[in-house]
C-alpha positions as CSV (number, residue, x, y, z in Angstrom):
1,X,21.5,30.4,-28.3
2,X,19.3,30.6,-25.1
3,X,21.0,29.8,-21.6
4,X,19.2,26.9,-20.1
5,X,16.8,28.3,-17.2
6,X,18.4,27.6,-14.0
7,X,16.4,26.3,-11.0
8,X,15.9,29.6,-8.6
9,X,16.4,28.7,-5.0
10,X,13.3,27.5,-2.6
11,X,12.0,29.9,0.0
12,X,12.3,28.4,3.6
13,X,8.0,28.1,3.0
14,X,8.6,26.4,0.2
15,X,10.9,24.1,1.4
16,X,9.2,23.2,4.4
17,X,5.5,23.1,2.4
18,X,7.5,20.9,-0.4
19,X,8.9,18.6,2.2
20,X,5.5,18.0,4.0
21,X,3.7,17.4,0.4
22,X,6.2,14.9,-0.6
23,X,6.1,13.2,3.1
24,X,2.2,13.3,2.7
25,X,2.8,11.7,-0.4
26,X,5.3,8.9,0.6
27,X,2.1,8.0,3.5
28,X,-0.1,7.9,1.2
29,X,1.4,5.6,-1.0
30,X,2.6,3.7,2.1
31,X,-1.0,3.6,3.1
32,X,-2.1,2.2,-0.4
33,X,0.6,-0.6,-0.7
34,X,-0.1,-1.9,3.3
35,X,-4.0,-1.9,2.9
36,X,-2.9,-4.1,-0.9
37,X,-1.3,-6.2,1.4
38,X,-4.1,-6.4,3.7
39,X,-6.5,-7.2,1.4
40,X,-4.1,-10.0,-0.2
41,X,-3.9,-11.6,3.6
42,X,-7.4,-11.9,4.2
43,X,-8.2,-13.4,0.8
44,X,-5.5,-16.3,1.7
45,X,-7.1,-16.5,5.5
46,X,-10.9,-17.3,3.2
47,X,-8.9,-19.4,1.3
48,X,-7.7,-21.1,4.1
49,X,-11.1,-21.4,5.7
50,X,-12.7,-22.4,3.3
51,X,-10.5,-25.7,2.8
52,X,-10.4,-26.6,6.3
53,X,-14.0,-26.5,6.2
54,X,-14.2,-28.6,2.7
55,X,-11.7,-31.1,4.4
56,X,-13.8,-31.0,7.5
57,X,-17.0,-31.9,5.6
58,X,-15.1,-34.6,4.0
59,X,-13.8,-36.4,6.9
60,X,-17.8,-35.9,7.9
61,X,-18.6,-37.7,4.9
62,X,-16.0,-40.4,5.8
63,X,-16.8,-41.1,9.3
């Protein structure tokens, strides 16, 4: 039987390179989701425009 390969220990590099990777990471997928979000707002503020200006023709069309 084979011992199962243990981890080795970071270098202080490492773990300081490591660390800024995965905190570049966590931005970057911060980034992605809020500009999603973004996105999703200013499709529901064209949506919003676009029926008060159908209900504004209307009442037009009314008067």
């Amino acid at each position: 039987m084979t011992e199962p390969i243990k981890p080795r220990a970071l270098t202080y590099t490492e773990m300081m390179n490591g660390g800024r990777q995965q905190l570049d990471a966590a931005g970057q997928r911060r980034e992605h989701e809020l500009q999603q979000r973004v996105e999703a707002l200013e499709r529901r503020v064209e949506h919003l425009e676009q029926s008060f200006q159908h209900q504004a023709s209307q009442a037009e069309q009314e008067s």
